[in-house]
Backbone bond lengths (Angstrom), bond angles and torsions (degrees), N, CA, C in turn:
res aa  C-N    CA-C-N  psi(-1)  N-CA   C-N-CA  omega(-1)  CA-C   N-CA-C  phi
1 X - - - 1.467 - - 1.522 111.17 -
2 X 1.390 99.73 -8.50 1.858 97.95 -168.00 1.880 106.93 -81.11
3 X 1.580 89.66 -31.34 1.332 97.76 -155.55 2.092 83.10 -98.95
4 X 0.751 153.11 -6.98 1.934 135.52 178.56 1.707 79.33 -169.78
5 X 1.466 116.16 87.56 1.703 108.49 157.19 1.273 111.57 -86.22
6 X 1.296 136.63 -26.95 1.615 117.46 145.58 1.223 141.01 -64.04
7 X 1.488 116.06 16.43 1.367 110.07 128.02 1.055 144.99 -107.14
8 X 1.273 119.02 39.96 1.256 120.55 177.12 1.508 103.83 -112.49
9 X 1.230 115.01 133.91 1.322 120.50 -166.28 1.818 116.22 -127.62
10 X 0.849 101.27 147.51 1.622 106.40 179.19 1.363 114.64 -134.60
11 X 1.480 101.50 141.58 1.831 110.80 175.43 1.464 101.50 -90.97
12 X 1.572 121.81 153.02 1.242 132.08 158.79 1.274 116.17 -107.70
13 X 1.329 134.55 167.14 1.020 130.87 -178.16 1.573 96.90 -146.57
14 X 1.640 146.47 138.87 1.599 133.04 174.31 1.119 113.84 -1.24
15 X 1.672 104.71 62.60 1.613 135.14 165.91 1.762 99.58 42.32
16 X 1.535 96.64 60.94 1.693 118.61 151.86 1.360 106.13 -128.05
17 X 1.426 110.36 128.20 2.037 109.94 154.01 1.425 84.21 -57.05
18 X 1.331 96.78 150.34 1.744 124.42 151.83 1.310 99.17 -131.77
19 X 1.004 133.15 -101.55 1.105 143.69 179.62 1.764 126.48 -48.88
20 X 1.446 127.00 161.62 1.257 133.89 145.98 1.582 120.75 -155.34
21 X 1.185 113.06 -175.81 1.536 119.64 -157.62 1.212 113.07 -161.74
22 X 1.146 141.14 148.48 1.763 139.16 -179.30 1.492 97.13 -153.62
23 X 1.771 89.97 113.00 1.464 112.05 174.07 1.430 106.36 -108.85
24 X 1.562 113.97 106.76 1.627 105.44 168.07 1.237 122.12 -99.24
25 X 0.878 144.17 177.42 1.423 163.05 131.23 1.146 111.15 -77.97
26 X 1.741 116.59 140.83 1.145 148.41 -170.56 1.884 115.72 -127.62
27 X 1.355 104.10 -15.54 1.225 108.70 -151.31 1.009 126.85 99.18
28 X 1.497 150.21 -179.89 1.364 119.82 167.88 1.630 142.88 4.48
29 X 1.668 96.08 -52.33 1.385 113.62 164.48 1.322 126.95 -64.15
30 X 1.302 147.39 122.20 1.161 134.30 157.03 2.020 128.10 -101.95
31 X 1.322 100.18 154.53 1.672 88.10 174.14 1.617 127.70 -134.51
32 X 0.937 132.14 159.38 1.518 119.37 -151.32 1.933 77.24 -143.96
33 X 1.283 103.85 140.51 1.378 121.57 -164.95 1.944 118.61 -174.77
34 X 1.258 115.30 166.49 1.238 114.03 -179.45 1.760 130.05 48.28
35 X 1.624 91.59 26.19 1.504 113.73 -178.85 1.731 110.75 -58.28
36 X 1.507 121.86 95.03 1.229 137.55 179.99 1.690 136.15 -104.51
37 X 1.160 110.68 110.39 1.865 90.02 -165.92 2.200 75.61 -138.03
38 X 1.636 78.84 121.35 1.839 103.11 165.76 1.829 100.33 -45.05
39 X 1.692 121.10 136.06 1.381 118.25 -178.18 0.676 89.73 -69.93
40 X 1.716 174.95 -97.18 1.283 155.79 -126.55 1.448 128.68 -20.35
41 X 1.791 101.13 -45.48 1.027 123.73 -144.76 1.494 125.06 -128.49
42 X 1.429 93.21 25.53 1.752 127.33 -175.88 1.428 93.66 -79.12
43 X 1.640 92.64 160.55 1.840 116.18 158.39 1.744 94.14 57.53
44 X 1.328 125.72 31.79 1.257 126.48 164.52 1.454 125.17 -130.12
45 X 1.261 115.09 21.24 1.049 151.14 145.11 1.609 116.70 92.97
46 X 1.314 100.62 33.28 1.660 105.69 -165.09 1.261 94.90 -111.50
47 X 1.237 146.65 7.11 1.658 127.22 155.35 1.864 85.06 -81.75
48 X 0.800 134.64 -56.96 1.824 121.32 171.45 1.416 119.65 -31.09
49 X 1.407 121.99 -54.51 1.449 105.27 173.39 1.695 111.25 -85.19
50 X 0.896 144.65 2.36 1.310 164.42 171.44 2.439 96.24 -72.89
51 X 0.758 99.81 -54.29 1.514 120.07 -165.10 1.840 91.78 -97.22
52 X 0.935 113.82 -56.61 2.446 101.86 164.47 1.227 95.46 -49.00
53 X 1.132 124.93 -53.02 1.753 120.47 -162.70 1.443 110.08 -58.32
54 X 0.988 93.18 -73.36 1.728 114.41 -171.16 2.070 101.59 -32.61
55 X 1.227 78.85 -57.06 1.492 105.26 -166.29 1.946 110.31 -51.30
56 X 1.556 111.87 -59.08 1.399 131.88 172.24 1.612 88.55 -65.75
57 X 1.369 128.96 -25.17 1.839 98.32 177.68 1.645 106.91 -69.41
58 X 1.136 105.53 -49.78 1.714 116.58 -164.84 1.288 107.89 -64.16
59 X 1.767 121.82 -14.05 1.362 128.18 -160.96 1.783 90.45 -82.12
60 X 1.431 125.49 -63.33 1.006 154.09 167.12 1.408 105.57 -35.02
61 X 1.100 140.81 -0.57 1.491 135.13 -146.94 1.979 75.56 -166.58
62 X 0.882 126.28 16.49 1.839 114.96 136.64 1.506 108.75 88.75
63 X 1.552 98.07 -3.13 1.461 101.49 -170.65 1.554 111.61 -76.91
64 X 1.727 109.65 155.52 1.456 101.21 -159.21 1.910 106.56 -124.24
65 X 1.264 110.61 -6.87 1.290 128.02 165.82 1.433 114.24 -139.77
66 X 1.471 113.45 133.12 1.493 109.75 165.20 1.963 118.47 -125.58
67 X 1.102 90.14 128.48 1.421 93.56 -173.96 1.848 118.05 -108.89
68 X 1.313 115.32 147.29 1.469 111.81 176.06 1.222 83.71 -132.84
69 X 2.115 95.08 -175.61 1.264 120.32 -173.27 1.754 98.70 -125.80
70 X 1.731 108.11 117.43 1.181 111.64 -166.28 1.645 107.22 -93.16
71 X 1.604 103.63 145.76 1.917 102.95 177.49 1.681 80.29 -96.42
72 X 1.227 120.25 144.69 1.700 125.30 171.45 0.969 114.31 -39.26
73 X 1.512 124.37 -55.17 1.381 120.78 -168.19 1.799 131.60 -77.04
74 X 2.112 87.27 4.08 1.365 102.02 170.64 1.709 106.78 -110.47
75 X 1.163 113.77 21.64 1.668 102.48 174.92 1.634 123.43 -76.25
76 X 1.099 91.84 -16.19 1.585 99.01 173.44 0.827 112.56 -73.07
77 X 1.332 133.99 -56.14 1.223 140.92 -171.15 1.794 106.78 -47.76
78 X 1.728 100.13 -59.89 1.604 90.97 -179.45 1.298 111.59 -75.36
79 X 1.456 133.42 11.68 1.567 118.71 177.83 1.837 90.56 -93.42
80 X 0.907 119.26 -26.40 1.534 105.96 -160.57 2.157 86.90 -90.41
81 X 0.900 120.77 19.35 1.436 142.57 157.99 1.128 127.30 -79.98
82 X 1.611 111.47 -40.06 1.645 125.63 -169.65 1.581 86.82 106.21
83 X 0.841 157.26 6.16 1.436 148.17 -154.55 1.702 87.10 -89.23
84 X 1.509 115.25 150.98 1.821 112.24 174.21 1.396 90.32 -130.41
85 X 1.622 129.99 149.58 1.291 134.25 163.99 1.422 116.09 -67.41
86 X 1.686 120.83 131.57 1.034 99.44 -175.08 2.084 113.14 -101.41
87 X 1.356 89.30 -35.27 1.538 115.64 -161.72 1.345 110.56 -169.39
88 X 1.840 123.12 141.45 1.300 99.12 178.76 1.599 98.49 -108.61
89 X 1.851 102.95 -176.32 1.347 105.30 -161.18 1.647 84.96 -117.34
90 X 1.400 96.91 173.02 1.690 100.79 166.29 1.398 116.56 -154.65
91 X 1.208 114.77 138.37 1.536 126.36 -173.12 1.309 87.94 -84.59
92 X 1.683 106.90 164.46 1.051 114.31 -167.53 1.996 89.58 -171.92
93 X 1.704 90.23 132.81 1.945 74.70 174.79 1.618 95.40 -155.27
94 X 1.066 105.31 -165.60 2.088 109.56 -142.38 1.819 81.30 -164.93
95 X 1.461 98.34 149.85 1.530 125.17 158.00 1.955 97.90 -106.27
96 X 1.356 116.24 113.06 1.332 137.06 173.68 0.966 105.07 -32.23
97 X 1.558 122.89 143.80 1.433 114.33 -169.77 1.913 101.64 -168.60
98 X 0.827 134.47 132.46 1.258 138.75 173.26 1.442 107.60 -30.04
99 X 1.776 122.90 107.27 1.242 130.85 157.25 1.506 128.68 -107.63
100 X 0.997 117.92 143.19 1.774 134.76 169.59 1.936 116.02 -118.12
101 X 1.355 86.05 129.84 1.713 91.75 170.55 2.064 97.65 -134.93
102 X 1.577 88.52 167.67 1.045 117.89 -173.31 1.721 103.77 -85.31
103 X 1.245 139.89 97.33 1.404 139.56 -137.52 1.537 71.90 -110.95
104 X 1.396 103.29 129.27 1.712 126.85 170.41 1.558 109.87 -121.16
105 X 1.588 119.67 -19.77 1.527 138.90 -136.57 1.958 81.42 -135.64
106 X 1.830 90.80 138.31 1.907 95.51 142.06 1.480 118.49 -52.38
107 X 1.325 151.44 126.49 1.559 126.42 150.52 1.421 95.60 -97.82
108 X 0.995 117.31 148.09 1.491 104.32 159.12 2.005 94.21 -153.46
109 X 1.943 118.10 -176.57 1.254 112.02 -174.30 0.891 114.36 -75.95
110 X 1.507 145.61 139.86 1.709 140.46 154.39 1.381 107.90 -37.68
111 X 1.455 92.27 144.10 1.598 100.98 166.75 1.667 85.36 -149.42
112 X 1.582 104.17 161.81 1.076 134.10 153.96 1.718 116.32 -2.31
113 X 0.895 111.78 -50.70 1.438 114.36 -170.74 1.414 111.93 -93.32
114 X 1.449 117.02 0.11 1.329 122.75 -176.51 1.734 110.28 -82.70
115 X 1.325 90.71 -13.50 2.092 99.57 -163.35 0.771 99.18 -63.85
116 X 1.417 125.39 -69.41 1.751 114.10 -161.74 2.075 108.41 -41.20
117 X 0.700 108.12 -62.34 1.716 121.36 -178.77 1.281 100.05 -42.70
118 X 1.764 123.88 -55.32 1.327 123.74 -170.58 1.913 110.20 -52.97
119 X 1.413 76.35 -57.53 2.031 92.95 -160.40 1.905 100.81 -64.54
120 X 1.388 97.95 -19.33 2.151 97.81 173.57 1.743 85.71 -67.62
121 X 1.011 109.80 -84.02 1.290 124.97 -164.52 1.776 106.28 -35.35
122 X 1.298 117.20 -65.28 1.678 106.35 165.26 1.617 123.11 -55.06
123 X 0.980 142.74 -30.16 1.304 147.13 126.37 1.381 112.69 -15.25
124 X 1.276 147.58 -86.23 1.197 140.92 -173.25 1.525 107.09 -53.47
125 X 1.043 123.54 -20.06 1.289 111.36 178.59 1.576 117.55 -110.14
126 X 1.130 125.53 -27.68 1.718 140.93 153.99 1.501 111.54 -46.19
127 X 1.328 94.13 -63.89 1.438 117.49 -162.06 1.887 114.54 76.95
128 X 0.779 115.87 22.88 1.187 135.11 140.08 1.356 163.26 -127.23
129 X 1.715 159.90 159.89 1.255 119.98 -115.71 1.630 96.89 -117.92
130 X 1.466 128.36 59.05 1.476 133.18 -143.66 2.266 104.81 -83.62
131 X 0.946 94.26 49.75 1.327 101.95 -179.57 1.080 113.45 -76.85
132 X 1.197 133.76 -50.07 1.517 130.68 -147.96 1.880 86.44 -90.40
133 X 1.283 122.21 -40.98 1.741 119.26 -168.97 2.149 97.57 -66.75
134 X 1.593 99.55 -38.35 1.952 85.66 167.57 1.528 106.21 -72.18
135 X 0.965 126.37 -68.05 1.493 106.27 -179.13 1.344 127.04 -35.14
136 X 1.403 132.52 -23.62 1.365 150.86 171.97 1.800 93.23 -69.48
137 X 1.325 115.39 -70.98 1.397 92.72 -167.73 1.188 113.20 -109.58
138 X 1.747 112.70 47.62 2.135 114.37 140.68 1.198 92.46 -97.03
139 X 1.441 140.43 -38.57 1.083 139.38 -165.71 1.696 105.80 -55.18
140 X 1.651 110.94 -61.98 1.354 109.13 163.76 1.255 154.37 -38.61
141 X 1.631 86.90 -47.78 2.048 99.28 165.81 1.741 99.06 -132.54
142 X 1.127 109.62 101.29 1.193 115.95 179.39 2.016 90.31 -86.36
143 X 1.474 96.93 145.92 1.685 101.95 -174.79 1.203 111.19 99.65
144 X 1.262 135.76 -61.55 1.424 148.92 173.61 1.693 102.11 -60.94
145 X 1.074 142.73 10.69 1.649 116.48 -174.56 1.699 76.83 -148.22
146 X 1.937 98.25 132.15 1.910 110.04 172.47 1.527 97.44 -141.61
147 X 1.607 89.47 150.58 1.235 108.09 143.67 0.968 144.08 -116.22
148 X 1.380 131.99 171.11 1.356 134.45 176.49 1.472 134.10 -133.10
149 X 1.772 118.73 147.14 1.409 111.56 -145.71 0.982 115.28 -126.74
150 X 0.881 153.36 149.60 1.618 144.43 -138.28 1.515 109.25 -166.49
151 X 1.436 117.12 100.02 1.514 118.98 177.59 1.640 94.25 47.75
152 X 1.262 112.65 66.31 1.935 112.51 160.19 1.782 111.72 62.97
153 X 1.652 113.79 -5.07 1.362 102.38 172.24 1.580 114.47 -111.30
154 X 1.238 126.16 -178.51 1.304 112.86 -176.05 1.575 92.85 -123.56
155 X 1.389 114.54 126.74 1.702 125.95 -150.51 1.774 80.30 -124.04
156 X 1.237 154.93 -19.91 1.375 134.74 -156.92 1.729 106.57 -164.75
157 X 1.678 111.44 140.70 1.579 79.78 170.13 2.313 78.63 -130.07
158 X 0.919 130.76 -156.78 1.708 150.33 144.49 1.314 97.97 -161.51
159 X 1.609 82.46 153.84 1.958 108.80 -178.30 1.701 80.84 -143.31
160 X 1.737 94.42 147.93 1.405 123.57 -174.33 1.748 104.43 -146.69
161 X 1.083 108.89 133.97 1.403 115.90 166.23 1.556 113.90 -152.75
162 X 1.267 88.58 162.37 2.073 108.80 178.03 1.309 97.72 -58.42
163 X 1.742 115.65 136.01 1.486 124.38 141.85 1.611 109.73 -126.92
164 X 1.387 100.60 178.82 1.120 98.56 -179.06 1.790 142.93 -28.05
165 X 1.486 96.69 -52.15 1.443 115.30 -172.46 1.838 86.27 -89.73
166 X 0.678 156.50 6.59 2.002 140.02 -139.89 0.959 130.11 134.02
167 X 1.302 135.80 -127.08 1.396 149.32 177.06 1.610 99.82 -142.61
168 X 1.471 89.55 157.76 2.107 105.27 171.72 1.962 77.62 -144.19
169 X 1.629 72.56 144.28 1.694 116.56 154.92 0.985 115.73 -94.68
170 X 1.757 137.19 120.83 1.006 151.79 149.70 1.415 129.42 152.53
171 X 1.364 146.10 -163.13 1.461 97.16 -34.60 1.693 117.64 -28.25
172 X 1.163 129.60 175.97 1.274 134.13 133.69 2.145 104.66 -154.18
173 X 1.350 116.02 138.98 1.041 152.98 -142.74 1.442 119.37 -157.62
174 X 1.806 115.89 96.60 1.262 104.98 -175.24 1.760 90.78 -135.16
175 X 1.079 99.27 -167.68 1.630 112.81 -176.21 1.891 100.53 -82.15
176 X 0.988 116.57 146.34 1.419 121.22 -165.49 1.824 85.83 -101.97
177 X 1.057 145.77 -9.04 1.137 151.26 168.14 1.300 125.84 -50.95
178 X 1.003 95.06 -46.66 1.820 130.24 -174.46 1.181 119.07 -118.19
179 X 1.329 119.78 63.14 1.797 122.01 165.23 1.492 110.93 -31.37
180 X 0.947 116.40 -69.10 1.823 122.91 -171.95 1.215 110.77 -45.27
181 X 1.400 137.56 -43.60 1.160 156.11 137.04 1.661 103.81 3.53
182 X 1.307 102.38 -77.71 1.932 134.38 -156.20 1.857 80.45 -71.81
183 X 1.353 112.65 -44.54 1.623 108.54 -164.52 1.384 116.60 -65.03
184 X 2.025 121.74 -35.35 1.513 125.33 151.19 0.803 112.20 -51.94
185 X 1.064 134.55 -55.48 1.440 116.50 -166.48 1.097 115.94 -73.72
186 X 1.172 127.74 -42.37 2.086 121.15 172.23 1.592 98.04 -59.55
187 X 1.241 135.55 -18.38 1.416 132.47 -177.17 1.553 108.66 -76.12
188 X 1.390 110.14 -34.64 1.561 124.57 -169.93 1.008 99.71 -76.94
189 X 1.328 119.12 -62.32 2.012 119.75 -178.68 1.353 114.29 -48.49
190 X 1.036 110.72 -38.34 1.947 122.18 -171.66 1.974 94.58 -67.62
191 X 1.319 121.41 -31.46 1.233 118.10 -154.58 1.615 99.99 -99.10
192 X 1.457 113.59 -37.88 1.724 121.16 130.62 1.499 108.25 10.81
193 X 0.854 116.39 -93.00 1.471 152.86 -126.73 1.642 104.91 -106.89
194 X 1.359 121.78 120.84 0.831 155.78 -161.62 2.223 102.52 -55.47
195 X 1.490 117.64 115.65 1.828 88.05 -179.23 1.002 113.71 -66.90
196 X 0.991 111.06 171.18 1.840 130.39 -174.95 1.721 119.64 72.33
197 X 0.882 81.73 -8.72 2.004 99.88 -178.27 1.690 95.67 -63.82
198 X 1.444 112.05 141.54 1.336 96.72 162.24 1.785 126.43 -96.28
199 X 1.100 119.42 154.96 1.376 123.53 -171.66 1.534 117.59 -124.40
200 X 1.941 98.75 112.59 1.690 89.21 -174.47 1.881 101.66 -109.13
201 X 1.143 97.67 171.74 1.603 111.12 -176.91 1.469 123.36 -141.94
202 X 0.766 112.16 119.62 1.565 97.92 172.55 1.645 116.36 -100.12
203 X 1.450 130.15 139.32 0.957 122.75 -175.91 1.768 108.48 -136.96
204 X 1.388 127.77 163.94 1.279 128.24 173.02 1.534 128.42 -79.69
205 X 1.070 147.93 119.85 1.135 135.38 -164.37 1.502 132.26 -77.00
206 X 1.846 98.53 15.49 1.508 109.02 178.70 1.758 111.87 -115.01
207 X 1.422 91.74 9.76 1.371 109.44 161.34 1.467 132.65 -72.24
208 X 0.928 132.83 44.59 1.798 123.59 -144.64 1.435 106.28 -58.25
209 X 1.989 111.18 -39.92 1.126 108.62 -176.96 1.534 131.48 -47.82
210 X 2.013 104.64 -38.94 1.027 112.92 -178.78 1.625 112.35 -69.51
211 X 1.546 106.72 -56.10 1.709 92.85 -171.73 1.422 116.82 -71.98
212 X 1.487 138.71 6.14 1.260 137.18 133.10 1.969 125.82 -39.19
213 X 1.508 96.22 -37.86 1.867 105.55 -171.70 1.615 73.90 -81.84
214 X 1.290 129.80 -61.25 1.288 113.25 -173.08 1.323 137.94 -2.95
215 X 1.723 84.18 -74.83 1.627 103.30 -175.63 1.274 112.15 -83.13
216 X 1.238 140.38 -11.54 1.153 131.02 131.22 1.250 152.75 -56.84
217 X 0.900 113.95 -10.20 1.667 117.64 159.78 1.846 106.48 -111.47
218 X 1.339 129.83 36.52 1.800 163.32 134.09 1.604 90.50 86.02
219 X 1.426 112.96 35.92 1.580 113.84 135.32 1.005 121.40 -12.25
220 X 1.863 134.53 101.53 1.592 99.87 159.65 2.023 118.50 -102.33
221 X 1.064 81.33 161.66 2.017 93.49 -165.06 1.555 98.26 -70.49
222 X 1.457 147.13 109.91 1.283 161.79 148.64 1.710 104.70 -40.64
223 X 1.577 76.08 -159.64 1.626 104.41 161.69 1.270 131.66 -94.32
224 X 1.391 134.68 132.84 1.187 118.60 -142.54 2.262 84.74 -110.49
225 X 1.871 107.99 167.69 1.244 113.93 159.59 1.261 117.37 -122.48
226 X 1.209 127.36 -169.57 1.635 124.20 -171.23 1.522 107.22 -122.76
227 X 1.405 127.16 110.01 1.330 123.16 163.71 1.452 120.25 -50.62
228 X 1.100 124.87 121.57 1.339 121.94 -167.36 1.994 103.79 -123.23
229 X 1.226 103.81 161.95 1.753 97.33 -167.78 1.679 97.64 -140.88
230 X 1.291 125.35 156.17 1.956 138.46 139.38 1.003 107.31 -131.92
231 X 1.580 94.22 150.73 1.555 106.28 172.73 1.824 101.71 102.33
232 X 1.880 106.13 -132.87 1.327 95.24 -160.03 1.691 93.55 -118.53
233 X 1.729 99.34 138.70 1.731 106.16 -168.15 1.319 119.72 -65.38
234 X 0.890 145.27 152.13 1.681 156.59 -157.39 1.102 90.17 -105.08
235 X 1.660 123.08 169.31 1.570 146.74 174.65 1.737 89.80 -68.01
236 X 1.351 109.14 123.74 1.815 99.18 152.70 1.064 104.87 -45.56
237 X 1.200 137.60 -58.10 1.320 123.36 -84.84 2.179 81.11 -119.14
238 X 1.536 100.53 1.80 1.668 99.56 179.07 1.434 117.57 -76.40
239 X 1.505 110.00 -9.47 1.404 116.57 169.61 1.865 114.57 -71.08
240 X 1.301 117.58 -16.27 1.441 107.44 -178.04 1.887 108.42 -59.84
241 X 1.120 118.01 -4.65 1.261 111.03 -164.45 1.417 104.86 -136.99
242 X 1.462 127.10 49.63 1.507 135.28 -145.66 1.823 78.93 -176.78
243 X 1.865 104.51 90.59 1.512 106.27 -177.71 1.830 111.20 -103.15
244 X 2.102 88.45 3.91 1.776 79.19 173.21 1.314 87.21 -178.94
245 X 1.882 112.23 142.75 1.410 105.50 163.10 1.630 148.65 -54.84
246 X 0.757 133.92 149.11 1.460 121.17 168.06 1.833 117.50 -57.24
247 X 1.230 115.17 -32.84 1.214 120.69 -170.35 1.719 104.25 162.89
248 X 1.611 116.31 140.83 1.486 100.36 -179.87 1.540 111.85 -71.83
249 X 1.579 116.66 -26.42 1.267 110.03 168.89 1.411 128.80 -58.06
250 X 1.139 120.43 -29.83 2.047 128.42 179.01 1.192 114.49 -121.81
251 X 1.471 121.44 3.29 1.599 114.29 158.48 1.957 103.78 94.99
């Protein structure tokens, strides 16, 4: 809400929320997230006008693809939307545990001056302009979010913070060039983070590189969701360098 509080939207019902919705903007990119309808008040067609809304805001606001993060048993819903499957994603989470990598790369903590570099660099691989939501969470857990530097450029950054149950990884975003790279930095976040804590992740499943580091540092493989897309299709192929979501709600 800090970073687009007009998009977040809510249904009423004889002056009840039931429902809500969070339509952001990305720039070009758009994202549709935090899709909510009270169980009472299902199969009455208000996650539909909840999802027109959202959707005609971001349309209006120039955006030229919009993407969510589908639970299976909601893909229907966004195909009879226009929504197309693109790829699915998969959570994946770990009990903290003492890690080591082979440091080839600077890592060191984000600060402030790292964004501009970060959000270019997540940009080429997103394809959308997610600055103001990283600045939201270095601002939040300052210490927990690094990058890393490679011959004078900055090839990788991850951000990690507390939720309820643990910690989540992500975003994290490195150069698909440089595995070892992507491997400090999941080494740095893990060292972040408190042992025994649990640690979830979400990752894409056209990543091989990433859910390989996964299962190596005793990742276990969850339940997976479905990236879903409208409008005009993105490069597959920008996910090779996209080693964890930001959140299923903001992409």
């Amino acid at each position: 809400m800090r970073c687009e509080p007009r998009g977040f939207l809510v249904a009423e019902l004889q002056g009840r929320l039931v429902g809500q919705v969070l339509s952001i903007s990305y720039g070009e990119l758009g994202w549709i997230g935090y899709l909510i309808v009270l169980q009472g008040y299902r199969r009455q067609g208000i996650g539909s006008a909840l999802m027109r809304t959202g959707i005609a805001r971001l349309k209006v606001l120039d955006v030229q693809t919009i993407e969510l993060e589908a639970r299976p048993e909601a893909v229907g819903l966004y195909e009879q939307m226009g929504f197309e499957a693109e790829f699915k994603t998969w959570k994946y989470r770990c009990v903290n545990r003492p890690a080591s990598a082979v440091v080839t790369s600077k890592v060191e903590v984000m600060h402030d001056r790292d964004l501009v570099q970060a959000s270019t660099l997540d940009k080429s691989h997103f394809f959308g302009d997610r600055s103001s939501v990283l600045e939201a969470i270095l601002v939040d857990n300052p210490g927990r979010c690094y990058v890393a530097d490679l011959k004078g450029t900055l090839r990788g950054y991850v951000m990690c913070r507390p939720t309820r149950t643990g910690f989540r990884i992500g975003p994290f975003v490195c150069d698909p060039n440089v595995p070892e790279v992507a491997e400090a930095l999941l080494v740095a976040a893990m060292k972040s983070i408190p042992l025994g804590a649990t640690i979830s992740i979400s990752a894409p499943e056209t990543n091989r590189t990433c859910l390989d580091l996964l299962s190596k540092y005793g990742f276990e493989r969850l339940s997976p969701n479905v990236r879903m897309f409208v409008g005009k299709k993105l490069d597959p192929n920008r996910t090779l360098g996209v080693f964890a979501l930001g959140g299923l709600e903001k992409g």
